[in-house]
mmCIF file of the N, C-alpha and C atoms, coordinates in Angstrom:
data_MODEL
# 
_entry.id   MODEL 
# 
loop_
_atom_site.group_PDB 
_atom_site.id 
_atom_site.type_symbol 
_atom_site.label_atom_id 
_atom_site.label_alt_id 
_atom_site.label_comp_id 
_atom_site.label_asym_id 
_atom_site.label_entity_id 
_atom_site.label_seq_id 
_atom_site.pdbx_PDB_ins_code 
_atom_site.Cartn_x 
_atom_site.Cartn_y 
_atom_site.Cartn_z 
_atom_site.occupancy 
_atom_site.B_iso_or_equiv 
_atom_site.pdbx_formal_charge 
_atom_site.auth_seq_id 
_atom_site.auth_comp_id 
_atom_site.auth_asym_id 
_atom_site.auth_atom_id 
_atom_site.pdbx_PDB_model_num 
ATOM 1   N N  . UNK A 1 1  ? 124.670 66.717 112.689 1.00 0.00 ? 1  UNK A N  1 
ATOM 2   C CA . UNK A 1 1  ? 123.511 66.385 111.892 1.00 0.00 ? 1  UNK A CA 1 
ATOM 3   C C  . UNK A 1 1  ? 123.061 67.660 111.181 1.00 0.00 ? 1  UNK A C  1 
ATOM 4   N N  . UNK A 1 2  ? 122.733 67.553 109.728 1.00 0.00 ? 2  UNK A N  1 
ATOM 5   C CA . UNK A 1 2  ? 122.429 68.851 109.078 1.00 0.00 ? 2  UNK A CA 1 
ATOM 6   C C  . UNK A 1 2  ? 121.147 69.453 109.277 1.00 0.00 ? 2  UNK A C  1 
ATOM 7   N N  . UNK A 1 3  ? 120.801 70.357 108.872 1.00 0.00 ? 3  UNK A N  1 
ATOM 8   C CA . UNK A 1 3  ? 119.175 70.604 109.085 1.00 0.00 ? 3  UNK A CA 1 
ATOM 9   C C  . UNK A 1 3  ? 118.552 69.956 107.885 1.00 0.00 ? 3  UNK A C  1 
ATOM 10  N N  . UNK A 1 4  ? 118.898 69.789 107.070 1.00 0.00 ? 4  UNK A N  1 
ATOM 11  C CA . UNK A 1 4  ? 117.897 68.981 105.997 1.00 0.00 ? 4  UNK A CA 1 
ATOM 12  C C  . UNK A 1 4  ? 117.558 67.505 106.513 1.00 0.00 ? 4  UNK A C  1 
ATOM 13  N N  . UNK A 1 5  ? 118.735 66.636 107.959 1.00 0.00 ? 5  UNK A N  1 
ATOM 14  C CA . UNK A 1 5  ? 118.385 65.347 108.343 1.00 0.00 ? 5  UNK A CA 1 
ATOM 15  C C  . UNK A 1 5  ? 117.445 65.603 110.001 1.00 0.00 ? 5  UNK A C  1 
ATOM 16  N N  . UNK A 1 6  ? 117.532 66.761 110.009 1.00 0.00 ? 6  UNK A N  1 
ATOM 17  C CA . UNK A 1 6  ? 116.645 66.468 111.192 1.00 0.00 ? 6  UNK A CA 1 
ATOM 18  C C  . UNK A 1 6  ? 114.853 67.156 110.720 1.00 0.00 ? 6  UNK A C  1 
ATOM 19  N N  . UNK A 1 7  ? 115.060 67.920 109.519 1.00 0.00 ? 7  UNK A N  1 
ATOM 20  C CA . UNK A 1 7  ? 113.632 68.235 108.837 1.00 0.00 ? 7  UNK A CA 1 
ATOM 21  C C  . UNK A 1 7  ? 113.035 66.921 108.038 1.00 0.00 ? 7  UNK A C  1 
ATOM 22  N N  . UNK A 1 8  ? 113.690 66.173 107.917 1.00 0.00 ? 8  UNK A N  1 
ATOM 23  C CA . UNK A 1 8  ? 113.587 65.052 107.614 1.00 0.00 ? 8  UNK A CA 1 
ATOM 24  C C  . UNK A 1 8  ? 112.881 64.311 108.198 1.00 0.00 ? 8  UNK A C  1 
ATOM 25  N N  . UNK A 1 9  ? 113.718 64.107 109.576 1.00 0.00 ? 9  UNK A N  1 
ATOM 26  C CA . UNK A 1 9  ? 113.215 62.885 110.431 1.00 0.00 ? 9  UNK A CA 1 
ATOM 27  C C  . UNK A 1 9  ? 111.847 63.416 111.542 1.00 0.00 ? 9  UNK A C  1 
ATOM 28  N N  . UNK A 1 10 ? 112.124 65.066 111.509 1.00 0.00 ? 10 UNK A N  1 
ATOM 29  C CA . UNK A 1 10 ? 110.271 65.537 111.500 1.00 0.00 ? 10 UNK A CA 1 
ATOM 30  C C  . UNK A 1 10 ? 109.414 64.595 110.947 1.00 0.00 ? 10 UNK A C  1 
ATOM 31  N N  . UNK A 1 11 ? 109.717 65.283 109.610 1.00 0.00 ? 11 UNK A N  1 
ATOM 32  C CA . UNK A 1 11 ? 108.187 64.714 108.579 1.00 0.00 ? 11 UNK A CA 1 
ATOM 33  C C  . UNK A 1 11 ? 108.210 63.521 108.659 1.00 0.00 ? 11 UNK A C  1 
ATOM 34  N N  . UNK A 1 12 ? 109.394 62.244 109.144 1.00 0.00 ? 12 UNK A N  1 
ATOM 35  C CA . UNK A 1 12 ? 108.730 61.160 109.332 1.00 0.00 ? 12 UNK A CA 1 
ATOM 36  C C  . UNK A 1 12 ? 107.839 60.933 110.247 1.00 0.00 ? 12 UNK A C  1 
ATOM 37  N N  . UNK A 1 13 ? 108.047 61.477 111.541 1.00 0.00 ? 13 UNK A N  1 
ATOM 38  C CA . UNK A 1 13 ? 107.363 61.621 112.622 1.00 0.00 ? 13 UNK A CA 1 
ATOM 39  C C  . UNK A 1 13 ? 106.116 61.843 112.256 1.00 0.00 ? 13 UNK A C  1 
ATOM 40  N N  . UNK A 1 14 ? 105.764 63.210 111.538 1.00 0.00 ? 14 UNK A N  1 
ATOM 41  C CA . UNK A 1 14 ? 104.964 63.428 111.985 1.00 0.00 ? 14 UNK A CA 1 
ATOM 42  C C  . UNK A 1 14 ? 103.644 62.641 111.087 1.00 0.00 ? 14 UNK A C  1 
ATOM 43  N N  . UNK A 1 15 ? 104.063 61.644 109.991 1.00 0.00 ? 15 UNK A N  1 
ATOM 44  C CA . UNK A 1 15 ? 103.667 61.317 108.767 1.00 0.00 ? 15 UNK A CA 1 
ATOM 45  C C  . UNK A 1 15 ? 102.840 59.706 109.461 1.00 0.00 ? 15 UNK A C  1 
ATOM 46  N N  . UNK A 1 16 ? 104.190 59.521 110.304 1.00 0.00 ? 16 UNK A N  1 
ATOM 47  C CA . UNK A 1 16 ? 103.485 58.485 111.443 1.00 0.00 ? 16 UNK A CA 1 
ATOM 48  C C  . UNK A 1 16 ? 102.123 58.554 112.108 1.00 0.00 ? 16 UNK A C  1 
ATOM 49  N N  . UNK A 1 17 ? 102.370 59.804 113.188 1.00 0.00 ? 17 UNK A N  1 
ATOM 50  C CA . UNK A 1 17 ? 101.059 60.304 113.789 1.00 0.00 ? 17 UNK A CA 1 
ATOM 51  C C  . UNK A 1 17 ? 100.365 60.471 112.897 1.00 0.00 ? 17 UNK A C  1 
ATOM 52  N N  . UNK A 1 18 ? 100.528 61.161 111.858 1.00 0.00 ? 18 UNK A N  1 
ATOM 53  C CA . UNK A 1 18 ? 98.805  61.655 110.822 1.00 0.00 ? 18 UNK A CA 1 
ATOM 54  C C  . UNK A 1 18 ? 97.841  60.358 110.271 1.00 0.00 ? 18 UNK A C  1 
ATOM 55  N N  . UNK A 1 19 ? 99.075  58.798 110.071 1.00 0.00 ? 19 UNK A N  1 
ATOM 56  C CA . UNK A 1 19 ? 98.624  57.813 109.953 1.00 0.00 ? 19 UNK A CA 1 
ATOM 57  C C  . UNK A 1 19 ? 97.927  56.976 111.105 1.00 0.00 ? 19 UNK A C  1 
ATOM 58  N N  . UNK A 1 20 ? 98.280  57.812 112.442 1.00 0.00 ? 20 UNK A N  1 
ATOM 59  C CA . UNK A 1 20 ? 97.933  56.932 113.611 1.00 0.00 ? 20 UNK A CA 1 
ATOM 60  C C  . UNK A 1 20 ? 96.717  57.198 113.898 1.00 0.00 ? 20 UNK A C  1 
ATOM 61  N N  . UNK A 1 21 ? 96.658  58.579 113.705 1.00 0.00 ? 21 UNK A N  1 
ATOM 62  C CA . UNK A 1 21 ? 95.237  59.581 114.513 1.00 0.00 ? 21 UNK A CA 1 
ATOM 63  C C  . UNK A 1 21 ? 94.273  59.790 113.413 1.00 0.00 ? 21 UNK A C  1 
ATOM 64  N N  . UNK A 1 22 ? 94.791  59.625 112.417 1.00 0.00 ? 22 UNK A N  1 
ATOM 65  C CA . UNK A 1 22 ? 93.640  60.102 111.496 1.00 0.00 ? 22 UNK A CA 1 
ATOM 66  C C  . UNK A 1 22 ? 93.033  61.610 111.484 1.00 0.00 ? 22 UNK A C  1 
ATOM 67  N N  . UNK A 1 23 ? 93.034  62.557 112.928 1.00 0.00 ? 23 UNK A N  1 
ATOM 68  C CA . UNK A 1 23 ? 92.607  63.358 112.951 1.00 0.00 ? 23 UNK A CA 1 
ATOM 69  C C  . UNK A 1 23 ? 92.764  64.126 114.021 1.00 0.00 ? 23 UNK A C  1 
ATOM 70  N N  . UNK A 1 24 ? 91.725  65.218 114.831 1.00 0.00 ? 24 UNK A N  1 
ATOM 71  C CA . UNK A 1 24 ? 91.902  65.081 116.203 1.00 0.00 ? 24 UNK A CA 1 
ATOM 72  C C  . UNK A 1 24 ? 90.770  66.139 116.564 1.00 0.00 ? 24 UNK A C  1 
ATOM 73  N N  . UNK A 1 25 ? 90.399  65.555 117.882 1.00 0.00 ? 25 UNK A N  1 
ATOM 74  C CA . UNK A 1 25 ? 89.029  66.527 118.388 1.00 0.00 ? 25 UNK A CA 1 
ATOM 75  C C  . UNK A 1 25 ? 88.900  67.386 119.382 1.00 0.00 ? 25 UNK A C  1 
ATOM 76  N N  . UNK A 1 26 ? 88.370  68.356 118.956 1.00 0.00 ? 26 UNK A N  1 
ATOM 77  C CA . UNK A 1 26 ? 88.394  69.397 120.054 1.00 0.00 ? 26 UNK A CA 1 
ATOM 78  C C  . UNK A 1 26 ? 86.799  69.590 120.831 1.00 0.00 ? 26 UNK A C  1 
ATOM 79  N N  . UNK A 1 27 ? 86.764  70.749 121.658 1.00 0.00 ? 27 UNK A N  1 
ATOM 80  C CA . UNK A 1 27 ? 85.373  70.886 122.509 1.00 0.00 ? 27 UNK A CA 1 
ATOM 81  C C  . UNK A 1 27 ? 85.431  72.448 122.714 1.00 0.00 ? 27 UNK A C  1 
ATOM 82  N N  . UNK A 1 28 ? 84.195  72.973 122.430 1.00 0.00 ? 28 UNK A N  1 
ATOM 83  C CA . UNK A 1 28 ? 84.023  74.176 122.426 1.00 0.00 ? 28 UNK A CA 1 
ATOM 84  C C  . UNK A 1 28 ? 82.314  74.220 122.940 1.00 0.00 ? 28 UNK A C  1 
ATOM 85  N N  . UNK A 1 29 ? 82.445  75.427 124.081 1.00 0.00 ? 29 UNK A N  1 
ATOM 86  C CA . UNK A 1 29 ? 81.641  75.659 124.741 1.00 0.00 ? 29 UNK A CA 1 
ATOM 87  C C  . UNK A 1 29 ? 80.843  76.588 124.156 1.00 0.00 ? 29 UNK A C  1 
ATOM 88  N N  . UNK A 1 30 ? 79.189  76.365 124.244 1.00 0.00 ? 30 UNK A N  1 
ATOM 89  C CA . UNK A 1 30 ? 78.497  77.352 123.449 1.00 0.00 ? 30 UNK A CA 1 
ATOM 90  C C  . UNK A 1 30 ? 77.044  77.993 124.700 1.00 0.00 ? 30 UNK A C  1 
ATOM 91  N N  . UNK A 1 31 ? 76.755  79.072 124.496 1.00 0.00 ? 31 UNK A N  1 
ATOM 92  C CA . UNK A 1 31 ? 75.274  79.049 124.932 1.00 0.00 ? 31 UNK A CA 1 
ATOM 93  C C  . UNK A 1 31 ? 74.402  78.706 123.817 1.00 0.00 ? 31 UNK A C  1 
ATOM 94  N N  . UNK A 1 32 ? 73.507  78.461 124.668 1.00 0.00 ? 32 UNK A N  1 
ATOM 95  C CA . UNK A 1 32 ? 72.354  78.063 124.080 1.00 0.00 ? 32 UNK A CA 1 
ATOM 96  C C  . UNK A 1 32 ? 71.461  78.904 123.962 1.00 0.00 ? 32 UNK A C  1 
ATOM 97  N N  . UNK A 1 33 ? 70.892  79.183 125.137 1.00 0.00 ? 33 UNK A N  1 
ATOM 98  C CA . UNK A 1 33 ? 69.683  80.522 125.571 1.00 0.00 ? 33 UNK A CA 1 
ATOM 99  C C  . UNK A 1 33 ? 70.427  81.524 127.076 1.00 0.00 ? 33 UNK A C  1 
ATOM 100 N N  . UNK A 1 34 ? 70.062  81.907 126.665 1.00 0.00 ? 34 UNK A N  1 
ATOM 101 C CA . UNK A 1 34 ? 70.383  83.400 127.604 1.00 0.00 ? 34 UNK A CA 1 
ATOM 102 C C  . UNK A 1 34 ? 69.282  84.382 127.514 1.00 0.00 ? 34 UNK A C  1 
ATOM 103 N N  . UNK A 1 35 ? 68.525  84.033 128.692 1.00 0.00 ? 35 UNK A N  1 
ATOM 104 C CA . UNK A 1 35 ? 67.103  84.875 128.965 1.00 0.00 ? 35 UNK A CA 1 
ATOM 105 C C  . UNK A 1 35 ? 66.923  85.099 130.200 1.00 0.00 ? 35 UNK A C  1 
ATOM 106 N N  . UNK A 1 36 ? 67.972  86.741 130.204 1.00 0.00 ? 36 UNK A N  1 
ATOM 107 C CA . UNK A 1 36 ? 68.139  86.764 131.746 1.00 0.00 ? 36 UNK A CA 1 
ATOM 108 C C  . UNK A 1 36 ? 68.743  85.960 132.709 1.00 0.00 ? 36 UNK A C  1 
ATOM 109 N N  . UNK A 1 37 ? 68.420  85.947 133.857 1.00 0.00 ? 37 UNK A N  1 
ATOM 110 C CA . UNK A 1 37 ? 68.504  84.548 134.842 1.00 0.00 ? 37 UNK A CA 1 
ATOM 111 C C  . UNK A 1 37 ? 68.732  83.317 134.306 1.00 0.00 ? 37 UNK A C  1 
ATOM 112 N N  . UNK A 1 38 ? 68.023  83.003 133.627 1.00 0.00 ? 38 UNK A N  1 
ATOM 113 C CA . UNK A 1 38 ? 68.361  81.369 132.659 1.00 0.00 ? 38 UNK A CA 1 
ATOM 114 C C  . UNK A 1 38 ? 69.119  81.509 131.374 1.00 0.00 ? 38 UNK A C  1 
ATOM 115 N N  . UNK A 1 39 ? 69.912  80.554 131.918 1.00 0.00 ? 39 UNK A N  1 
ATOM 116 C CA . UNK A 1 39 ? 71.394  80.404 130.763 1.00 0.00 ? 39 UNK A CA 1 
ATOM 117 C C  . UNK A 1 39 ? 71.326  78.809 130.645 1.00 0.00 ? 39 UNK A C  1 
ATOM 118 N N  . UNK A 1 40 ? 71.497  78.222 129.444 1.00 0.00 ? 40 UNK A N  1 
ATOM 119 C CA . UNK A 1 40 ? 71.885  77.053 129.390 1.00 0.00 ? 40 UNK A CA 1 
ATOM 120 C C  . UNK A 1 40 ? 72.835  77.246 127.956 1.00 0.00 ? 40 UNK A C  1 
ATOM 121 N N  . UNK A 1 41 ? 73.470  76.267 128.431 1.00 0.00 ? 41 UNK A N  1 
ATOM 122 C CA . UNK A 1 41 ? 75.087  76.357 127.438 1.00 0.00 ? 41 UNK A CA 1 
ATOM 123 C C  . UNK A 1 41 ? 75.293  74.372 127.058 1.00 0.00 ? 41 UNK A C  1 
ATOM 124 N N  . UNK A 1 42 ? 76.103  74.545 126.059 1.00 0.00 ? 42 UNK A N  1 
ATOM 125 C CA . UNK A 1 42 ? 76.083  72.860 125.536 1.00 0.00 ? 42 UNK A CA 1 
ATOM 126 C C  . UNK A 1 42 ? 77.584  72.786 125.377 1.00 0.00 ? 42 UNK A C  1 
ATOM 127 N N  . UNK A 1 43 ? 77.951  71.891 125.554 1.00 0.00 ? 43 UNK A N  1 
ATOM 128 C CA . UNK A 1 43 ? 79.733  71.696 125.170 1.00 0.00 ? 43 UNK A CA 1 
ATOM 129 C C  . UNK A 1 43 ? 79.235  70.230 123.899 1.00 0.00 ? 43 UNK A C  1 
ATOM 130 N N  . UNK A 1 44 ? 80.078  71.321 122.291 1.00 0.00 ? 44 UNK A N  1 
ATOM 131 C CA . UNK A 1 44 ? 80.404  70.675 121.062 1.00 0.00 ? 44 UNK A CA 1 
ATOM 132 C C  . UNK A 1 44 ? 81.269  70.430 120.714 1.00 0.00 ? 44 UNK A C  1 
ATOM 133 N N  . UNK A 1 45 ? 81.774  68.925 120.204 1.00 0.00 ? 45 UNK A N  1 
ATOM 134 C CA . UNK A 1 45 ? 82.783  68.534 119.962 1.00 0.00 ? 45 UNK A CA 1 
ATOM 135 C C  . UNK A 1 45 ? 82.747  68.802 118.132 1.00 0.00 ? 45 UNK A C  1 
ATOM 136 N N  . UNK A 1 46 ? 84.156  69.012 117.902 1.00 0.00 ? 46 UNK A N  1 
ATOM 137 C CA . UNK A 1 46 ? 84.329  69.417 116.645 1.00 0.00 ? 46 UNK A CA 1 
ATOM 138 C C  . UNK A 1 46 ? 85.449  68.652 116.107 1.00 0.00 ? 46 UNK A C  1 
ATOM 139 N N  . UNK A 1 47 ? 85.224  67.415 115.397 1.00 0.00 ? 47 UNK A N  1 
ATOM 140 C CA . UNK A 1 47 ? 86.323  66.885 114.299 1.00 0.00 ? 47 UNK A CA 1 
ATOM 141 C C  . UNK A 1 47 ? 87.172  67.359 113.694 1.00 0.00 ? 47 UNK A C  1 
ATOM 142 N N  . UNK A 1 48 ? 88.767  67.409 113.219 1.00 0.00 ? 48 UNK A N  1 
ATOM 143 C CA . UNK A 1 48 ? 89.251  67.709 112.065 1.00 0.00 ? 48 UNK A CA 1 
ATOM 144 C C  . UNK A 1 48 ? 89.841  66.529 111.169 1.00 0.00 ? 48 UNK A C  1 
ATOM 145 N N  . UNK A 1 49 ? 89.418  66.302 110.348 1.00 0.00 ? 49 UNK A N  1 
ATOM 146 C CA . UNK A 1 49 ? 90.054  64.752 109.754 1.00 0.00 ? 49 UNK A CA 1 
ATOM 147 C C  . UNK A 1 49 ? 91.050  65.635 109.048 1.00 0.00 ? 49 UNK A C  1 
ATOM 148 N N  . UNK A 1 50 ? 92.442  64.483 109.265 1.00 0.00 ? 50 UNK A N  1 
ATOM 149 C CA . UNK A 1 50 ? 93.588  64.509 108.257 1.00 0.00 ? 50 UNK A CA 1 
ATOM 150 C C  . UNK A 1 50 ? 93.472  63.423 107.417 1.00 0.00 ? 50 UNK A C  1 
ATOM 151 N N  . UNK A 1 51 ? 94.070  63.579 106.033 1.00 0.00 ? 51 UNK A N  1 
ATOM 152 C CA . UNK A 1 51 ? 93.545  62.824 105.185 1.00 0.00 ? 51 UNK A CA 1 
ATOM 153 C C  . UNK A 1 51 ? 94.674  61.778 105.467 1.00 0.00 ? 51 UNK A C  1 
ATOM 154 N N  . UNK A 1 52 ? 94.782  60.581 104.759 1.00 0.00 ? 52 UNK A N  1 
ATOM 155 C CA . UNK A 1 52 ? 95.812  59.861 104.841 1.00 0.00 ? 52 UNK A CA 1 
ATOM 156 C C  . UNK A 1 52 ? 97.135  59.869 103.838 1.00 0.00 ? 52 UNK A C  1 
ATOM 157 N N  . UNK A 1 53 ? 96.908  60.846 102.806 1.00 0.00 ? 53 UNK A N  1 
ATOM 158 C CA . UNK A 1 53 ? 97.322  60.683 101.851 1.00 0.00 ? 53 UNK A CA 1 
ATOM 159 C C  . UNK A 1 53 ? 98.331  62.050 102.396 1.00 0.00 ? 53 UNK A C  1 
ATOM 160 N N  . UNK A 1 54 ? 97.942  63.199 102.920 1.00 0.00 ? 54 UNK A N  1 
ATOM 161 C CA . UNK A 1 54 ? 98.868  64.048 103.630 1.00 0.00 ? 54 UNK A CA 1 
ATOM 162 C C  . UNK A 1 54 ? 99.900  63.033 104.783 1.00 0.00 ? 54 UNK A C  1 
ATOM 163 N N  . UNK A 1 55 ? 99.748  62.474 105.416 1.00 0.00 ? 55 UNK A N  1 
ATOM 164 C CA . UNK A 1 55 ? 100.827 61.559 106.110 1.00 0.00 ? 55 UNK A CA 1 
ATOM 165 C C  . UNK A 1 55 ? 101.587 61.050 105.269 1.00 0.00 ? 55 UNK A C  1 
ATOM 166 N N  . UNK A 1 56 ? 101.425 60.167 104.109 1.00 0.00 ? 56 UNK A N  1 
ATOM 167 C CA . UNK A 1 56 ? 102.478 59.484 103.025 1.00 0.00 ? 56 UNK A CA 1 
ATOM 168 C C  . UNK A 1 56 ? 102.855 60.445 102.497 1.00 0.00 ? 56 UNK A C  1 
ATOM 169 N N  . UNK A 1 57 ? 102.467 61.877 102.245 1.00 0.00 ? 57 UNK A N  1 
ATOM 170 C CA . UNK A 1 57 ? 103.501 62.645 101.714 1.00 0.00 ? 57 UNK A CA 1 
ATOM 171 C C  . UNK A 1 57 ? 104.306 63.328 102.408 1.00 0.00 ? 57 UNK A C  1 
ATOM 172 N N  . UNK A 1 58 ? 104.216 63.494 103.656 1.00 0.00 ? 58 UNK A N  1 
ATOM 173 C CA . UNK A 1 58 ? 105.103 63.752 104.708 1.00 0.00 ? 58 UNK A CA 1 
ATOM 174 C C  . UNK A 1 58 ? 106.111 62.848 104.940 1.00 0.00 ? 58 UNK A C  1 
ATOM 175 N N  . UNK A 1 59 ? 105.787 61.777 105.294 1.00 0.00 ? 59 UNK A N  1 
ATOM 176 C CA . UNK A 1 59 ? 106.316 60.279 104.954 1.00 0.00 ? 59 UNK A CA 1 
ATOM 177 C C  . UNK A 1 59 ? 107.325 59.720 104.167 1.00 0.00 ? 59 UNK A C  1 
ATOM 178 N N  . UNK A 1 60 ? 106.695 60.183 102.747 1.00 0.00 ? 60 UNK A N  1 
ATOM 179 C CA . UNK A 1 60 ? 108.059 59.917 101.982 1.00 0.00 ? 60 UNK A CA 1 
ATOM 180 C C  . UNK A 1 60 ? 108.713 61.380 101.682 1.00 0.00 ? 60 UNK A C  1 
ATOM 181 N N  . UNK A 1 61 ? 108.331 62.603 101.588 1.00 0.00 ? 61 UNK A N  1 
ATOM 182 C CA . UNK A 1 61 ? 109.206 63.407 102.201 1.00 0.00 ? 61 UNK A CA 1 
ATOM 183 C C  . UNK A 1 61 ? 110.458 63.779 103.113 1.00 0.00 ? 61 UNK A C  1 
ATOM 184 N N  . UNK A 1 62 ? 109.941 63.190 104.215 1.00 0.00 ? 62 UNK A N  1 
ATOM 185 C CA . UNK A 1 62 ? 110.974 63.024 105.083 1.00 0.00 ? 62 UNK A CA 1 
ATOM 186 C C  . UNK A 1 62 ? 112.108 61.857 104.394 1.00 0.00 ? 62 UNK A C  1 
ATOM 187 N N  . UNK A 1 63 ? 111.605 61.100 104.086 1.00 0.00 ? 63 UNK A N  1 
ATOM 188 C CA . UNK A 1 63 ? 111.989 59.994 103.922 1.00 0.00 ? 63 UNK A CA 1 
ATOM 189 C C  . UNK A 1 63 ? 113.464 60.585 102.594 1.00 0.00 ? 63 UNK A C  1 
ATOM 190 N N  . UNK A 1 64 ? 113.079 61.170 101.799 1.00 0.00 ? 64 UNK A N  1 
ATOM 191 C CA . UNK A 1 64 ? 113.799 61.876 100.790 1.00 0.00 ? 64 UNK A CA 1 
ATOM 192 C C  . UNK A 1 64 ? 114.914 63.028 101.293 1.00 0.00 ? 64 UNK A C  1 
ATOM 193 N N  . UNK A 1 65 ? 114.288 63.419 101.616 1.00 0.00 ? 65 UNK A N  1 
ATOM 194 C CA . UNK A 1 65 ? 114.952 64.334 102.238 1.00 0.00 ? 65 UNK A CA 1 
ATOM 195 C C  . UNK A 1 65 ? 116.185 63.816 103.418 1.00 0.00 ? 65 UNK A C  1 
ATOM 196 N N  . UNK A 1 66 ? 116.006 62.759 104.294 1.00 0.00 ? 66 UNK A N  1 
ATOM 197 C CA . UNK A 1 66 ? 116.967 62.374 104.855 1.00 0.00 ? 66 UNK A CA 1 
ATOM 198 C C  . UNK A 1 66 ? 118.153 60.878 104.205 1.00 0.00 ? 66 UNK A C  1 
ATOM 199 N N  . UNK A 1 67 ? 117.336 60.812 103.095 1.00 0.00 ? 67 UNK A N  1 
ATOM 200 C CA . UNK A 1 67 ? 118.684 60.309 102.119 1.00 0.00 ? 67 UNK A CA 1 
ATOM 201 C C  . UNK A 1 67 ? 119.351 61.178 101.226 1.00 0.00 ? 67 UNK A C  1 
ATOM 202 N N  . UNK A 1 68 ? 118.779 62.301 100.933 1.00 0.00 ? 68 UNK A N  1 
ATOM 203 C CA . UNK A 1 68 ? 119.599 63.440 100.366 1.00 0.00 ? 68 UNK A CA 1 
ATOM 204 C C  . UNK A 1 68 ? 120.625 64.100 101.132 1.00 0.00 ? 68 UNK A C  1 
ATOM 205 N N  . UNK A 1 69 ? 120.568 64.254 102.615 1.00 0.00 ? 69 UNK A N  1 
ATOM 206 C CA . UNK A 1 69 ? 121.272 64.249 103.632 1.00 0.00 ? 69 UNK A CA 1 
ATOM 207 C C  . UNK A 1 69 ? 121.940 63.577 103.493 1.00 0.00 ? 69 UNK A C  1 
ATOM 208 N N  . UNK A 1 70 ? 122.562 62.520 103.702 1.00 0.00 ? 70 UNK A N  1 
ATOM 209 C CA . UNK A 1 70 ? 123.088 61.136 103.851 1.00 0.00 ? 70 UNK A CA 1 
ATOM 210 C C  . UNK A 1 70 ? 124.153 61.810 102.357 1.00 0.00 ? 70 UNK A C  1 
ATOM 211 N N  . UNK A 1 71 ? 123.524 62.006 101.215 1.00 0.00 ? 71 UNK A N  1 
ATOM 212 C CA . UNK A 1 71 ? 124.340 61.584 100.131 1.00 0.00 ? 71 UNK A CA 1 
ATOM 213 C C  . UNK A 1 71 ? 125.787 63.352 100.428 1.00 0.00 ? 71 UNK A C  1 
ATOM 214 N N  . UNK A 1 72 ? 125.559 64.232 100.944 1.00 0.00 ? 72 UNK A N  1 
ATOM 215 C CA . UNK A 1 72 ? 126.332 65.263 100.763 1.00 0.00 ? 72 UNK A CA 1 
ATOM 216 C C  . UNK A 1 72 ? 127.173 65.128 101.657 1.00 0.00 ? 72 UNK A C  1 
# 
């Protein structure tokens, strides 16, 4: 298998997931106050949206790319 058919069948992959998840969330720990002895801290969740339109171009990327494979 060449490397142009398995970079290929990446970006289908991964064109899949970006369509599945839409995005993905993380959690990050913060203080709040710190006054001496008293500490209080908050755990924030933080979004990243992937657009959908980055997955279809991964998508048919791959998609190109592993019929260009195919043709050599």
């Amino acid at each position: 298998m060449s490397t142009r058919a398995m970079v290929g069948i990446a970006l289908i992959v991964l064109g899949i997931i970006a369509f599945s998840y839409h995005g993905f969330t993380y959690t990050t720990h913060d203080k709040v106050i710190d006054l001496g002895p008293i500490q209080a801290s908050a755990n924030r969740e933080h979004t990243v949206p992937i657009p959908p339109i980055l997955g279809g171009i991964a998508l048919v990327g791959g998609i190109v790319l592993l019929v260009s494979a195919k043709r050599d």
